[in-house]
N, C-alpha and C positions, 0 to 999 in steps of 0.2 A: 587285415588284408595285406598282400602282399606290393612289394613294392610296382613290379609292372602291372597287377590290377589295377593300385591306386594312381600311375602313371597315365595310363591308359583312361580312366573316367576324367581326372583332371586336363586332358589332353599336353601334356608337358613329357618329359621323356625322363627314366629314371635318373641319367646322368642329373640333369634339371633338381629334382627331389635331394640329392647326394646335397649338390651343390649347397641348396636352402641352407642342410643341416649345416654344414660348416658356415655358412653365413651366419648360425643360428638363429634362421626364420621360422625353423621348423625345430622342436625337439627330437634326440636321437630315440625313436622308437625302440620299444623291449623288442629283443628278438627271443626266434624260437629257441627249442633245444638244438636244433641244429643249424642255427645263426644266421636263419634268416631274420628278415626287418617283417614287423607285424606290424603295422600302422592301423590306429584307432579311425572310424568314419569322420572324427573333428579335424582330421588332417587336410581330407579334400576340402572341409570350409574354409581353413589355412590356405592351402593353395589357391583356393578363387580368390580371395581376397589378398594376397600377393599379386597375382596376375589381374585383380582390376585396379592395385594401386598402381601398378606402373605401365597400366594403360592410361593412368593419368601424369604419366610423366616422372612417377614417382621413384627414387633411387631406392635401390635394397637397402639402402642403412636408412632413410625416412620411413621406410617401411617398418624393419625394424623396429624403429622408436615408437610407432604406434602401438608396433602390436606387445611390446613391452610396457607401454604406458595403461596399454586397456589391461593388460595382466594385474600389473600394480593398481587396478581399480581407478584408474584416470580416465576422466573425458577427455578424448585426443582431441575434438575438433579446432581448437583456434590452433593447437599444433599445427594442424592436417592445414586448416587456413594457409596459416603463414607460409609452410612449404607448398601449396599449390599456386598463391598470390608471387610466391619467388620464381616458379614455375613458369608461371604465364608472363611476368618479365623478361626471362629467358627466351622464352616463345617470340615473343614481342619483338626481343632485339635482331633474334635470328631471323624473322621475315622481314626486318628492315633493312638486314645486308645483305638478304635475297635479292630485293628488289635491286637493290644496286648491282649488284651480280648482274640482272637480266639487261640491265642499264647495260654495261661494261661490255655483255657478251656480244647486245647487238649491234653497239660500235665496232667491236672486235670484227663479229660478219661482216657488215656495212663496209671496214677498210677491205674488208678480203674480195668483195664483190665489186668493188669499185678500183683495184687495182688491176688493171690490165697483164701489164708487165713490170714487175718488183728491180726497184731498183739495183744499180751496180751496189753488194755491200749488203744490201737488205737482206736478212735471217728468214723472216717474213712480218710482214706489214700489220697484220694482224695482233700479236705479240709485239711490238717495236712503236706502236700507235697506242699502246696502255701505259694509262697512269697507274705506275708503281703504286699498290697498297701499302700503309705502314702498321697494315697487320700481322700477326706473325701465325 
C-alpha cells in the first residue's frame, strides 16, 4: 500500500511515517518502478505499536530498542519495565512540582486580590511576593 493509504488507516500523517524511517522505527519500504513507497500490511502493526508506546510515555529511541530487541529474538519486557518504572518517576516528580505550582499561583492570586493599590515602586505584587525558584 501506499503511503497516504497506509497513513490514513494508521491515523498518523505521512510526514509522521517519513519521520519513523529515519528514526529507523520503521524500515525503508521497496518502492515501485516508479518510486513510490509500497509498504507491507506489518507496517500498520509497526505503527500501532509505536503509537501505543508512546502513549505510555515512551520515547522513540525506547521504542526503538524494543522493537530491535524483539527482532533479535529478545523478550523486551523487564526492558519495557524499567523504562516504564523510569517513566512513572518522572510522572511522579512532575505532579509534585505541579502541586507546588498551584501552591505558588494561588498565593500569587491571593496577593493580587488582596492589594488594593500597589505600592510607590511596586512592578506588581503578584510577581514581587514569590519566592524565587532555584530551578532552572
Amino acid at each position: 500500500m501506499r503511503i497516504g493509504e497506509l497513513a490514513h488507516l494508521a491515523g498518523v500523517t505521512p510526514d509522521t511515517i517519513r519521520f519513523y524511517e529515519k528514526q529507523r522505527l520503521l524500515p525503508a519500504p521497496p518502492r515501485t518502478p516508479s518510486g513510490y513507497r509500497n509498504y507491507e500490511t506489518d507496517t500498520l502493526e509497526d505503527l500501532s505499536f509505536i503509537r501505543k508506546g508512546q502513549a505510555l510515555g515512551l520515547r522513540l529511541s525506547e521504542i526503538r530498542e524494543v522493537m530491535d530487541m524483539t527482532a533479535d529474538g529478545q523478550v523486551p519486557c523487564d526492558h519495557v519495565r524499567s523504562s516504564l518504572s523510569a517513566r512513572l518517576d518522572d510522572v511522579e516528580r512532575r505532579i509534585a512540582e505541579l502541586r507546588t505550582l498551584r501552591v505558588t499561583l494561588k498565593g500569587a492570586l491571593a496577593r493580587l486580590d488582596a492589594a488594593e493599590v500597589p505600592p510607590p515602586g511596586c512592578r506588581c505584587a503578584a510577581i514581587e511576593g514569590t519566592v524565587a525558584s532555584t530551578q532552572t
